[in-house]
C-alpha positions as CSV (number, residue, x, y, z in Angstrom):
1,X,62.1,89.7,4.7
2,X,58.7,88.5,5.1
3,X,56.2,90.6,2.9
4,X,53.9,91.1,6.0
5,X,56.9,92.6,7.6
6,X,57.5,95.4,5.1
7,X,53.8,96.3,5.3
8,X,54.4,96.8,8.6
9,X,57.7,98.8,8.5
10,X,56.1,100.8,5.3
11,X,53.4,102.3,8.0
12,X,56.0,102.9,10.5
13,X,57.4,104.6,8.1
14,X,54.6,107.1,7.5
15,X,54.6,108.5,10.8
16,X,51.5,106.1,12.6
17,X,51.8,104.7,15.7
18,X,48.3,102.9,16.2
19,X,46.8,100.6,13.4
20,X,43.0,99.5,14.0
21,X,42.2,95.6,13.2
22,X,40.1,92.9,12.9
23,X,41.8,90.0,12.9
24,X,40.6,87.1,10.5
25,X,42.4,83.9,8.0
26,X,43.3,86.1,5.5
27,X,44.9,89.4,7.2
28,X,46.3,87.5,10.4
29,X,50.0,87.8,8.9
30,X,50.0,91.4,8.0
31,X,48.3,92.0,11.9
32,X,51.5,89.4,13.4
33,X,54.0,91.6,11.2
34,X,52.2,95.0,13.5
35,X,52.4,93.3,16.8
36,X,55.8,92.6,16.3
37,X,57.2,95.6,15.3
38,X,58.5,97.6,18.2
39,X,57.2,101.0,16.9
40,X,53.4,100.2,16.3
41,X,50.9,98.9,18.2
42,X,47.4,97.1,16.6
43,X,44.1,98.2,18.5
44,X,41.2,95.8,18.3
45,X,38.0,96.9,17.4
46,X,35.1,94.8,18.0
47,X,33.7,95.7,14.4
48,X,35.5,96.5,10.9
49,X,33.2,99.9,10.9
50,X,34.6,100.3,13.9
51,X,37.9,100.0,13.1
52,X,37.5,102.4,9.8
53,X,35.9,104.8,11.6
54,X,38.9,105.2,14.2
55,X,41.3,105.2,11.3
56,X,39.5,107.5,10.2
57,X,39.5,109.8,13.3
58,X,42.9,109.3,13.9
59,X,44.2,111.2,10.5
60,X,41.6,113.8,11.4
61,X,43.3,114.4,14.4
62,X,46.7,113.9,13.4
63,X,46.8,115.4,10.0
64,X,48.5,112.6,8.5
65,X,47.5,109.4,7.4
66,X,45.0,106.4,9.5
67,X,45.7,102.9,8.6
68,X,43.0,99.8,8.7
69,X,43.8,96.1,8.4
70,X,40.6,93.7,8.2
71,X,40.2,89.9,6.8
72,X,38.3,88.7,3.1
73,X,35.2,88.9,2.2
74,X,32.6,89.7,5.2
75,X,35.6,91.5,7.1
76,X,36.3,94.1,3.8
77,X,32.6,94.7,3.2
78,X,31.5,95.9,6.9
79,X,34.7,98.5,6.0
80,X,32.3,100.2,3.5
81,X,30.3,102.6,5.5
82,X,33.5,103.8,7.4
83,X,35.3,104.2,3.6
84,X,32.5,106.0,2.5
85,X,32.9,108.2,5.3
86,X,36.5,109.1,4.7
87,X,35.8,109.6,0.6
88,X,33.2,112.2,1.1
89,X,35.0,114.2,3.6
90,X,38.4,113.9,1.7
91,X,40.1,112.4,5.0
92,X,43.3,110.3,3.9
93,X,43.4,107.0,5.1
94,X,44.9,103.4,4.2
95,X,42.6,100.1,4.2
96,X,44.3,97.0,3.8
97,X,42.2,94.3,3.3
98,X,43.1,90.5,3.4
99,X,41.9,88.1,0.2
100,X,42.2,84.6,-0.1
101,X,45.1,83.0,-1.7
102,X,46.3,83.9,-5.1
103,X,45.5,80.4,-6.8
104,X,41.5,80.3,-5.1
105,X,41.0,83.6,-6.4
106,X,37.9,82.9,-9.3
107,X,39.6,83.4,-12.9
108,X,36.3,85.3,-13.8
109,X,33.4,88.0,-13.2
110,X,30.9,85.4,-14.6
111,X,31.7,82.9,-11.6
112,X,30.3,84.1,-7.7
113,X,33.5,83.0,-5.6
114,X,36.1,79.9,-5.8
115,X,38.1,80.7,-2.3
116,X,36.1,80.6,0.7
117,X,35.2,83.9,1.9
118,X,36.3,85.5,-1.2
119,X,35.1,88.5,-2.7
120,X,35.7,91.0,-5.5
121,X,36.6,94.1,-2.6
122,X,38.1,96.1,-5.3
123,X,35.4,96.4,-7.3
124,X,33.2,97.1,-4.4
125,X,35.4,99.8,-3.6
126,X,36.7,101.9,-6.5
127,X,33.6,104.5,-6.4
128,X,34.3,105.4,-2.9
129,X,38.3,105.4,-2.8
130,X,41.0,107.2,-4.9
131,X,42.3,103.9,-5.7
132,X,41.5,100.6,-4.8
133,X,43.7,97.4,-6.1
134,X,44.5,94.2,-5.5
135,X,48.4,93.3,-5.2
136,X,48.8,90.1,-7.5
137,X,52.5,89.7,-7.4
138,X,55.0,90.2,-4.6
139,X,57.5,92.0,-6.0
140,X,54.8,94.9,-6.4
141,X,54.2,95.4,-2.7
142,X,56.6,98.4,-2.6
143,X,55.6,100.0,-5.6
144,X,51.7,99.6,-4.7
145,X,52.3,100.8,-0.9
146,X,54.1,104.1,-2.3
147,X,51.3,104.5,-4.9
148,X,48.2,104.4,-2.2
149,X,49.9,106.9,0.3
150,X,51.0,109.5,-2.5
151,X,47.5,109.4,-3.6
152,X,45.8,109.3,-0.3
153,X,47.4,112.6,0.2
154,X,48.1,114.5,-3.0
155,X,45.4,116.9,-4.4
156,X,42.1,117.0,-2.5
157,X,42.7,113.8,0.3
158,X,40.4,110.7,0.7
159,X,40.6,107.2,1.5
160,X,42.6,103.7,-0.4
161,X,42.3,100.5,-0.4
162,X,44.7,97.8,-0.8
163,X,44.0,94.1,-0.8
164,X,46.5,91.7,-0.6
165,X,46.2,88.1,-0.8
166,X,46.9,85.9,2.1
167,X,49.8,83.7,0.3
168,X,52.0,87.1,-0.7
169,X,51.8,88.2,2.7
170,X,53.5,85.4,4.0
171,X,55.8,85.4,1.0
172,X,59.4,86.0,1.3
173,X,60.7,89.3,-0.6
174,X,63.9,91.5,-0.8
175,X,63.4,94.9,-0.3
176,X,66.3,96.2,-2.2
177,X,64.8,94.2,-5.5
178,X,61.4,95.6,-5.6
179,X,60.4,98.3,-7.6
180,X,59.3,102.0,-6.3
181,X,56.8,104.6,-7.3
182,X,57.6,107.7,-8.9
183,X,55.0,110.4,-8.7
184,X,54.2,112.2,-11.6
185,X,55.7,115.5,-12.1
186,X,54.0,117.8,-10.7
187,X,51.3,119.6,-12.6
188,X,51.2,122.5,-10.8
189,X,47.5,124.2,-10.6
190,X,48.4,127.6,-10.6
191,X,45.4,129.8,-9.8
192,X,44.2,132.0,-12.6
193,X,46.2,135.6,-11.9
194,X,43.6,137.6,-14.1
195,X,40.8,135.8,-12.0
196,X,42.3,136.8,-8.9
197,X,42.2,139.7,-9.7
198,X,38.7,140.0,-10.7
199,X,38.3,138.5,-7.2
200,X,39.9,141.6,-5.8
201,X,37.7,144.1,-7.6
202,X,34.7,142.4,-6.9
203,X,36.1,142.8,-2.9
204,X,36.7,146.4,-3.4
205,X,33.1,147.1,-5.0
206,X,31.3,145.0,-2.5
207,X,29.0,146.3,0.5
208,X,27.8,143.5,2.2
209,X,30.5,140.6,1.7
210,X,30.5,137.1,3.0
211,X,33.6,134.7,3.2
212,X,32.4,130.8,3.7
213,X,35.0,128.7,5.0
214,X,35.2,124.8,4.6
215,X,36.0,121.5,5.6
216,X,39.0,122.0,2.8
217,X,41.0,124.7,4.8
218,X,41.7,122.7,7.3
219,X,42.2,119.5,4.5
220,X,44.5,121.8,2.8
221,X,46.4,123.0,6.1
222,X,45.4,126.0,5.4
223,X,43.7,127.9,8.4
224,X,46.8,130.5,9.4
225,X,45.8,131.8,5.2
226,X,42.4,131.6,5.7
227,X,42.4,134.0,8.7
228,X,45.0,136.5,7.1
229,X,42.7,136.9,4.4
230,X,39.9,137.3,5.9
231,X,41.4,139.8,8.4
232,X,43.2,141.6,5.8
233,X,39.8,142.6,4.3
234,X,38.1,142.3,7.3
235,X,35.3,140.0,5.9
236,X,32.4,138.7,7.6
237,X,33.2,134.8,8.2
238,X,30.4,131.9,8.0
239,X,31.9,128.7,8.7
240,X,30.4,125.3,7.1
241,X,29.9,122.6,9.7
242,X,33.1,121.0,8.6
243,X,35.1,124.1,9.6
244,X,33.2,125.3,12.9
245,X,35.7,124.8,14.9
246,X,38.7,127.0,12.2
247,X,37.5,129.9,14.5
248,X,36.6,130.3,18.3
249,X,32.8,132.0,18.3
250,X,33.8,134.8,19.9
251,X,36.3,136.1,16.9
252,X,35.3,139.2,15.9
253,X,35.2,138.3,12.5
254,X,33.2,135.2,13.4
255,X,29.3,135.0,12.5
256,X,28.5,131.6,12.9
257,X,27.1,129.0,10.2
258,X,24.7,128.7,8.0
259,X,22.3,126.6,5.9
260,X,19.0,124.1,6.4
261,X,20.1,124.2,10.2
262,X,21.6,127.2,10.3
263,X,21.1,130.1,12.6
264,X,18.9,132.6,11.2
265,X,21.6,135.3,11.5
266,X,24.0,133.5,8.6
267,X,21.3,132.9,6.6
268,X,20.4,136.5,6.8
269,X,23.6,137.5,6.0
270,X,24.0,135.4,2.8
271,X,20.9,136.0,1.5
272,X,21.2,139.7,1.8
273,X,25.0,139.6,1.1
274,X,26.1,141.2,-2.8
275,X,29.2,138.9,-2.6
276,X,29.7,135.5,-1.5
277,X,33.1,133.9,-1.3
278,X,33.6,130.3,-0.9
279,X,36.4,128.8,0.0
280,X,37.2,125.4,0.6
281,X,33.5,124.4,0.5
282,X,31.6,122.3,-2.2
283,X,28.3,124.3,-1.5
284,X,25.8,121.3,-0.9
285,X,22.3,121.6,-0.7
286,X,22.3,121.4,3.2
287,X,24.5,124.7,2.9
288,X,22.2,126.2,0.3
289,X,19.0,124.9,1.1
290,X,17.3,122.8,-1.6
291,X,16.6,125.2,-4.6
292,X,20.2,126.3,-4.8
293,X,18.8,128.8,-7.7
294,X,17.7,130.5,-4.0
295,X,20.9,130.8,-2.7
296,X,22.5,134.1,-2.5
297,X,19.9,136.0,-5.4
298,X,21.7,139.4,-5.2
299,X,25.1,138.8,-4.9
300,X,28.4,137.6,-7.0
301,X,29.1,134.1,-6.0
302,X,32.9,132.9,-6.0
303,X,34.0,129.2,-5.9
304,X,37.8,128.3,-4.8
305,X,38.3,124.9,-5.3
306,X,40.7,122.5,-6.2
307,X,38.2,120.0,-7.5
308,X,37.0,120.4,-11.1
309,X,34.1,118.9,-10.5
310,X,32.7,121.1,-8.0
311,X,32.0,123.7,-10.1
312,X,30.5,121.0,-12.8
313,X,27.8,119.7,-10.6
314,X,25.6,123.1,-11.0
315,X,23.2,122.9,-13.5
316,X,21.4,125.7,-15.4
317,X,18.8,125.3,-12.8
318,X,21.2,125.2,-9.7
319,X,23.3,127.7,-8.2
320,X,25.1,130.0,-10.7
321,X,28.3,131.0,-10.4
322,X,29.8,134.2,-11.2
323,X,33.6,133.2,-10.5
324,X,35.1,130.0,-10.7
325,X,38.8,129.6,-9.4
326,X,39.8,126.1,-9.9
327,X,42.9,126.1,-7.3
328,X,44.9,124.2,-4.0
329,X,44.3,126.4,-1.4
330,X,47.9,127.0,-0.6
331,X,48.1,128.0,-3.8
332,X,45.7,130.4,-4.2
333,X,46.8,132.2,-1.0
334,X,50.2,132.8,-2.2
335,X,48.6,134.7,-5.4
336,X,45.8,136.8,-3.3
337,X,49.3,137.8,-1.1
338,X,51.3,138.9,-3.9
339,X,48.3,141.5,-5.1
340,X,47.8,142.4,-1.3
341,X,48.5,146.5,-0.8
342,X,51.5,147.5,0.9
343,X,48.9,148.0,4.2
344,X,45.7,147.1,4.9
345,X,42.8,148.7,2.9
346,X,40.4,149.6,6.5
347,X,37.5,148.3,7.6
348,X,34.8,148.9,5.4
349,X,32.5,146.0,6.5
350,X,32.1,147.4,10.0
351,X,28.9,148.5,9.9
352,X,27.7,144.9,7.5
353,X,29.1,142.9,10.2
354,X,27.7,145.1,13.2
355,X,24.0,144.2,12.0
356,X,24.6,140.4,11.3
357,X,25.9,140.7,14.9
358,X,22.3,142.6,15.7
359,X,20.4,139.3,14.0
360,X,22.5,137.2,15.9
361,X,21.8,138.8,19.5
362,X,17.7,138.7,18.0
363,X,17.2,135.6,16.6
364,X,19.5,133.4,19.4
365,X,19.1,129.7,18.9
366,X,18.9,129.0,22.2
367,X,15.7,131.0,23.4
368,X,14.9,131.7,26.7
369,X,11.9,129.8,27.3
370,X,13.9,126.3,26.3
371,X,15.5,127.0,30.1
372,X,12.1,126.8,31.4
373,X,11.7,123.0,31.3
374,X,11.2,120.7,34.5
375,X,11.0,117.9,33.2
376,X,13.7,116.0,31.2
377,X,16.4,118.8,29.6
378,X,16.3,120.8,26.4
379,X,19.2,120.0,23.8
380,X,19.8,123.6,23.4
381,X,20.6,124.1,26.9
382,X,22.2,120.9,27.5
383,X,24.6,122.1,24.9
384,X,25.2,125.7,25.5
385,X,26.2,124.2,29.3
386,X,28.7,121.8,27.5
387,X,30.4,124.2,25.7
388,X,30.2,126.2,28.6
389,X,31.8,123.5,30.6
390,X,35.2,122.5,28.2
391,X,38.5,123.8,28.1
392,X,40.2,125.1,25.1
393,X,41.8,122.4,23.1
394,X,39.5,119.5,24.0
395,X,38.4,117.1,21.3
396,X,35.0,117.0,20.9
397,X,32.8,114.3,18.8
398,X,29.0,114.4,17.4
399,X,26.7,111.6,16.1
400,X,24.0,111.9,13.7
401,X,20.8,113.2,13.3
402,X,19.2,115.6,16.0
403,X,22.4,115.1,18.4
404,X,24.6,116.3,15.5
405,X,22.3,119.3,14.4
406,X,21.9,120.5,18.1
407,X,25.4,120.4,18.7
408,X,26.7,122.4,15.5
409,X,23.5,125.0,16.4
410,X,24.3,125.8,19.7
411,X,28.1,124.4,20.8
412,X,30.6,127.4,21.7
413,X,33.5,126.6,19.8
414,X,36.8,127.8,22.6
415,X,40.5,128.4,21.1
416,X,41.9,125.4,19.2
417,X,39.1,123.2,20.1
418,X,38.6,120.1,17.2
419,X,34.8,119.6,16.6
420,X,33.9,116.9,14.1
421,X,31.5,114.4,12.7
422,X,31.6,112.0,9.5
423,X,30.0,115.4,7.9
424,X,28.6,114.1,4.4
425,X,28.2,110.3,4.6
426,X,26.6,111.0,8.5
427,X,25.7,107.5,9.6
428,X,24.0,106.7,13.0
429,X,27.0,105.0,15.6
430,X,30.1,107.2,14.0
431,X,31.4,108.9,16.9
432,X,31.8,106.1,19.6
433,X,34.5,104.4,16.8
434,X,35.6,107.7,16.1
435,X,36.5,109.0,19.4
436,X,38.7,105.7,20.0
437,X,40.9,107.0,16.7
438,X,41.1,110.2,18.4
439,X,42.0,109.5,21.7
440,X,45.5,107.5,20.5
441,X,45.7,110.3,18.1
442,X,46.0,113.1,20.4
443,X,46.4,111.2,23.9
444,X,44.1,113.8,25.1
445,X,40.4,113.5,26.7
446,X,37.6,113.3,24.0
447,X,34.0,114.4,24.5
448,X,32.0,111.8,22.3
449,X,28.5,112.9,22.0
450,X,25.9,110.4,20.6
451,X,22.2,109.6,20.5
452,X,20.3,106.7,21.9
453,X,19.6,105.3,18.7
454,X,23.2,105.6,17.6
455,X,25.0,104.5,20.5
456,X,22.4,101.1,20.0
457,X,24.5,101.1,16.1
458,X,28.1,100.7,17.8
459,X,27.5,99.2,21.5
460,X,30.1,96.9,20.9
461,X,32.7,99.6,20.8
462,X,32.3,100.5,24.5
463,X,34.4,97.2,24.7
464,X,37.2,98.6,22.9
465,X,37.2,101.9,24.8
466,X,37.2,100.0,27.9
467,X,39.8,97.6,27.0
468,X,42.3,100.3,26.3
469,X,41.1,102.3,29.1
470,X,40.4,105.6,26.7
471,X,39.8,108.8,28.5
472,X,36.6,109.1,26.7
473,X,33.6,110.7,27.9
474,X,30.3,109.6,26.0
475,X,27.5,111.8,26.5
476,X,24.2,110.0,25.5
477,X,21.3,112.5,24.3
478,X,18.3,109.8,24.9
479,X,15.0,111.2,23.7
480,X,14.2,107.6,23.1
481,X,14.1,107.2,19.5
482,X,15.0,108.5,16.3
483,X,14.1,112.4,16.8
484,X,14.8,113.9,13.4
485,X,13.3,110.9,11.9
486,X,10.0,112.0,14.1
487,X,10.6,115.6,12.5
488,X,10.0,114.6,8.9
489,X,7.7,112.3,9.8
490,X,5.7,115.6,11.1
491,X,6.1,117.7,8.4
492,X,5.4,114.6,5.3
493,X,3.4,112.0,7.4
494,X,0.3,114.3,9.5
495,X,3.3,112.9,12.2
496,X,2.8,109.1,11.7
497,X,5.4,107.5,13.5
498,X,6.7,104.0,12.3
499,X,10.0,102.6,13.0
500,X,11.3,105.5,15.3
501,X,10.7,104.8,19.0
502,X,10.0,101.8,21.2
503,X,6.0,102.6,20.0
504,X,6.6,101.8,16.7
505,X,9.6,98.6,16.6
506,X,12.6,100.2,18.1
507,X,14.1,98.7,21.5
508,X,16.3,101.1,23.9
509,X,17.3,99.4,27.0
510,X,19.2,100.9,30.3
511,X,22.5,102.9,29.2
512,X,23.6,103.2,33.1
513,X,23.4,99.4,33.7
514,X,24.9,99.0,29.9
515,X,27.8,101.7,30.9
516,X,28.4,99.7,34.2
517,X,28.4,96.2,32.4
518,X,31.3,97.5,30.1
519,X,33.0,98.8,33.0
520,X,32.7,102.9,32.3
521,X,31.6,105.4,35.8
522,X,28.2,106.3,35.1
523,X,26.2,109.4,35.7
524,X,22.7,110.2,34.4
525,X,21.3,114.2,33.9
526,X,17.7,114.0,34.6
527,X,16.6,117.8,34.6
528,X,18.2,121.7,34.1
529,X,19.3,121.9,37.9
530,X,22.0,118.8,37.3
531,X,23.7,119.7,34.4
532,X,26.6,122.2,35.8
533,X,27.2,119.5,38.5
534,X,27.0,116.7,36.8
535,X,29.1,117.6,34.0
536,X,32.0,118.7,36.3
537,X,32.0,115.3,38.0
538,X,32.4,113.9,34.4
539,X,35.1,116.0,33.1
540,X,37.0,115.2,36.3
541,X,36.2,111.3,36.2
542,X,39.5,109.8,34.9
543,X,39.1,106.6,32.3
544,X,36.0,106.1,30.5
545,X,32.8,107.3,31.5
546,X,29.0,107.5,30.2
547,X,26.4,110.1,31.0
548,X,22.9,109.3,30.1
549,X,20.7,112.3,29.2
550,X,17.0,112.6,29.3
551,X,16.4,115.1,26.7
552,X,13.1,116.0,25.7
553,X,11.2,113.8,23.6
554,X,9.5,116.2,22.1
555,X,12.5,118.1,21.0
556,X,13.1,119.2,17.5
557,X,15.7,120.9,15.4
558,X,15.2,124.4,15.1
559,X,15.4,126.5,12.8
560,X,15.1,123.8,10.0
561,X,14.6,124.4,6.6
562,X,11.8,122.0,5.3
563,X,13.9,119.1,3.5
564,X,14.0,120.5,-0.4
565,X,13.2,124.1,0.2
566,X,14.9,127.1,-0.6
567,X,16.1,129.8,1.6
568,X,14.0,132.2,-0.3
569,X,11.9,133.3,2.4
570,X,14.3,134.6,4.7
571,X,13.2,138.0,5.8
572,X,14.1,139.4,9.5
573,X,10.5,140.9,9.7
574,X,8.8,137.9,8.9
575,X,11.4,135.9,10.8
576,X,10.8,138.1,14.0
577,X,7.2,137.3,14.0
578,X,7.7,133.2,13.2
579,X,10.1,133.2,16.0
580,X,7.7,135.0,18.3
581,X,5.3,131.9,17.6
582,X,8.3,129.7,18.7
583,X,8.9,131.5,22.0
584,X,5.1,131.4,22.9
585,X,5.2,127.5,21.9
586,X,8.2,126.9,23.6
587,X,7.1,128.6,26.9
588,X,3.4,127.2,26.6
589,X,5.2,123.6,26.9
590,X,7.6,124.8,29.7
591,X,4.6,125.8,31.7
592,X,2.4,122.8,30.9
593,X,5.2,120.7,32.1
594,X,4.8,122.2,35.6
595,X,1.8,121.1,35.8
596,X,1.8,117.5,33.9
């Protein structure tokens, strides 16, 4: 059996359907061995970030494992973005990368490269996989394949990377000869009893409770626990980015996120809050603003996770931690259950939850005056429309920068809707790849939505959507240029722009003549009045389709913390009169609009 071949049948074998290449001299057997197989069919990207970010997508959606296949040298390293991606959200994914014969392969670090197009990929990789290595013998294909997938998925998830020489791919190799991995015997994590216990107490004692849920409960498969729990106590939930979309918005339970972009009702609530739980969440600085020591001053602060090192990061100076539970998720469920009462214990938070629900309904993010506009269309409102618009269960997809923030501020989230970005890594052009990885995934309609500026980082990829005719719907938020970029620049800069717009360097050319070049039904938004109709012409567009926007070039992000503060400042009385500035702005510019 032909090495190549077993690769192939090894990924069968997983449970994937769709692998995402780039074909190239050094991977072109292993891509032959997928085309051939009756059970898997290769998608071509037009660009290897493309094709990690789809793999990547693809085990989002699917809950099991993506699968990558790119040449040598300039083919492995245009993966690295899209790794990265994967490692710092924990999503589990295989990257097989080509390499040049055995015998060109340099003997040494001291010399640059013997084989043409050669390059030291595993190296390269190892701080942003699990495990990266590079098959030198044959006979260790089965062993090495077995390895990556166990560790792909076992313990908190991220990305590998094999790369396999071009001469053992085409090698010959008996299956029943070669050699298989045996994981480790388990080394069960079991939670801490007497800390879950303390855990309890500390619920029983509290008055003003928090539960923050992250991107790990749905890593750890864990969302049916996460809500029992929460119900059981009936605890105020604030959801991480990375887990908007655990709970529809309208759960009663449900109060939104939190953080530098965070609505000022979550932030309210933590800061005020006498215990914070955190599940599932690593706690980063965009979660707890920039002086972490800020974060949370009155209350106990719990940390569940299964990652050692998450709890190591804090320094003296940082965020301190009252309770550290260093646990898998599943794991930890199971022990909270076995010290659950016979029935419930009540609702004791009503009245905690009732006036987060008060700052919610005073402080909205999407303020009245932002309908006003008449020319060119608000984010805000473009958004709350949008989620307005979608059906429970669609897919959607967010870019980067102001696009992304906008979205997670203001987006709806419906019943068993998936809403996701590359979360920690965040580069500009993610979600047009993406959206191809989630499309096979599910074989449902995805809502891609991306800015200007990032749709320039991934045009090629339009290609790829239209060759496979994707039911994908790219919604372009065009405030010609780099809008959060134009933020900072305000607040560090007395707002000089450089590098940001078509001013200052930047080119942005026609999206609708683009969109109709690669084939896709266009439609443009232009104002307020189109949006409802527009976006019902889209939805109801079979195939691909792109929908240009003409948001607001002015438009910022608010609220947003200024980068490195603390959330220290977060009062409702001097919120209330900050956010009356905001309306007066915001209505001041509606008005002048009318008459520019």
């Amino acid at each position: 059996m032909k090495l190549s071949d077993y690769v192939a049948q090894f990924v069968f074998e997983q449970g994937i359907r769709h692998v995402f290449v780039i074909s190239g001299g050094a991977i072109i057997h292993c891509i032959d061995s997928v085309a051939a197989h009756p059970g898997l069919r290769y998608i071509c990207t037009q660009h290897e970030q493309g094709a990690g970010a789809a793999a990547d997508a693809y085990a989002r959606v699917s809950q099991n494992l993506g699968v990558a296949m790119v040449t040598s040298g300039p083919g492995a390293t245009n993966l690295l973005t899209s790794v990265c991606n994967a490692y710092f959200d924990s999503i589990p994914v295989i990257f097989i990368s080509g390499q040049v014969a055995t015998f060109r392969i340099k003997p040494n670090e001291r010399l640059r490269q013997k084989g043409f197009q050669e390059t030291d990929v595993v190296s390269i990789f190892k701080p942003v996989t699990k495990y990266a290595k590079q098959v030198r013998d044959a006979k260790e294909i089965k062993y090495e394949l077995q390895k990556a997938a166990y560790i792909a998925k076992a313990g908190r998830c991220g990305p590998v990377l094999l790369d396999i020489p071009d001469d053992l791919q085409r090698e010959d190799i008996d299956p029943d000869q070669l050699k298989s991995f045996i994981p480790p015997l388990s080394e069960a994590l079991e939670p801490d009893q007497e800390k879950i216990q303390d855990l309890m107490e500390l619920i029983k004692s509290a008055e003003r409770p928090v539960l923050i849920l992250g991107a790990g409960v749905r890593g750890s498969k864990t969302i049916p626990e996460a809500l029992k729990f929460a119900q059981y106590f009936q605890l105020p939930v604030l959801l991480t980015w990375g887990a908007a979309d655990i709970l529809p918005h309208d759960h009663h339970l449900n109060m939104g996120s939190m953080g530098v972009c965070g609505p000022r009702a979550g932030n309210f609530a933590v800061q005020n809050s006498d215990l914070v739980i955190s599940l599932g969440s690593r706690l980063s600085q965009m979660i707890t603003g920039g002086k972490q020591n800020l974060f949370a001053p009155g209350a106990k602060k719990v940390m569940v996770d299964i990652d050692r090192e998450e709890f190591n990061k804090f320094t003296p100076n940082d965020l301190q931690l009252d309770l550290m539970i260093e646990a898998d998720l599943p794991d930890f469920f199971k022990s909270c259950a076995l010290l659950y009462a016979s029935s419930a214990p009540g609702d004791a938070f009503a009245s905690w939850r009732a006036q987060i629900k008060q700052w919610d309904k005073q402080y909205p993010i999407c303020l009245e005056p932002y309908y006003q506009r008449r020319e060119r269309v608000d984010a805000y409102v473009m958004i709350k429309q949008l989620s307005k618009a979608l059906s429970p269960g669609d897919i959607i997809l967010t870019d980067a920068g102001g696009n992304l923030s906008w979205t997670m501020q203001a987006f709806e989230i419906k019943e068993g809707q998936r809403l996701f970005s590359a979360w920690n890594h965040s580069p500009m052009g993610y979600s047009v790849p993406a959206s191809i990885g989630a499309a096979l995934a599910s074989g449902r309609e995805v809502v891609c939505i991306t800015g200007d500026g990032g749709l320039m980082m991934c045009l090629e990829e339009l290609g790829t959507i239209r060759r496979y005719d994707l039911p994908v719907k790219i919604l372009i938020f065009n405030n010609q240029g780099h809008g959060i970029q134009k933020q900072t620049m305000d607040t560090w800069l007395n707002s000089r722009y450089v590098a940001v717009d078509q001013k200052t360097g930047l080119y942005f050319p026609d999206f609708i003549e683009v969109g109709k070049v690669f084939g896709f039904k266009t439609f443009s938004i232009a104002n307020h009045g189109q949006i409802d109709t527009v976006l019902k012409e889209v939805m109801s567009t079979p195939g691909p389709v792109l929908c240009d926007i003409a948001i607001a070039q002015d438009q910022k992000i608010l609220p947003m913390l200024k980068f490195g503060s603390g959330l220290e400042n977060l009062d409702p009385k001097i919120e209330a009169d900050e956010l009356s500035g905001i309306m007066a702005i915001s209505k001041a510019a509606s008005v002048n609009s009318l008459h520019s």
